[in-house]
N, C-alpha and C positions, 0 to 999 in steps of 0.2 A: 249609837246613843251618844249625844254630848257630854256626857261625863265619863269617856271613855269603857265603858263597859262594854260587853260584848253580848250577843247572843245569836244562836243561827249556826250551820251547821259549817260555814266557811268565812274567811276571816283573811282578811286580807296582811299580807306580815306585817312588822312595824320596828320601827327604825329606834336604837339606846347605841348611841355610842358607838359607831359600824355594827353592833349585833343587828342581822337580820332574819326575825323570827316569825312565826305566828304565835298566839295566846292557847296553850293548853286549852281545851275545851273542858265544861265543867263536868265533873268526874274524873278527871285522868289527874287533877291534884292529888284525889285523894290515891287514888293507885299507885303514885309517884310516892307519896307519903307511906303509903301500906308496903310497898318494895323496900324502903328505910329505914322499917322497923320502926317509924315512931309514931308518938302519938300527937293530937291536937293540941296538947297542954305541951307537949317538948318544941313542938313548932312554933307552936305561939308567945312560950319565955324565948325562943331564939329571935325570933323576927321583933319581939314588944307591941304586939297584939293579942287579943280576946280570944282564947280558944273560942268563941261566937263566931269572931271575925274567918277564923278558920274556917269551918262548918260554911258562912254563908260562901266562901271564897271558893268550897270544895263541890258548894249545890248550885251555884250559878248565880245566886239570890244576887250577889254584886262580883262583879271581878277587880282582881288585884293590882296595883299599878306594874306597869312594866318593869320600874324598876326592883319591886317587890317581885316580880313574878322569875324575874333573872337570882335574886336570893333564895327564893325556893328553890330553884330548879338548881342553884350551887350547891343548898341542903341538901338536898335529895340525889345531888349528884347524877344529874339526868343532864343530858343533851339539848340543845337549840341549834336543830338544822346541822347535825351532823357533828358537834362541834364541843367538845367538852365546857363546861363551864367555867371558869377559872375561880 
């Protein structure tokens, strides 16, 4: 999709700063989130978006920019490709 979104079951990685990743498929934010113990509304005062914006981020409705997507996964303290997040 031209606005960077994604959808489909494979994704090709994508290139921030030498990070190279693929995009969480929609669902595994919010597992990433539910492993974190937080909630929508902790997520979305930390990042400064819409607990809305969460929800569509976590149901596929839109996906998150890369560079957002590399902040969550530093929240949530999850991995990209092996690799701690810093």
């Amino acid at each position: 999709m031209p606005d960077g979104t994604h959808r489909g079951a494979e994704r090709a990685p994508d290139q921030v700063r030498g990070w190279s990743y693929a995009l969480p498929a929609p669902g595994e934010l919010r597992v990433l989130r539910d492993r974190a113990e937080l909630s929508q509304d902790d997520v979305a005062e930390h990042i400064g978006v819409s607990r809305q914006t969460i929800h569509a981020w976590e149901s596929g409705t839109v996906s998150p920019s890369i560079e957002t997507t590399r902040e969550l996964l530093g929240l949530y303290r999850a991995e990209i490709a092996g690799q701690e997040v810093p």
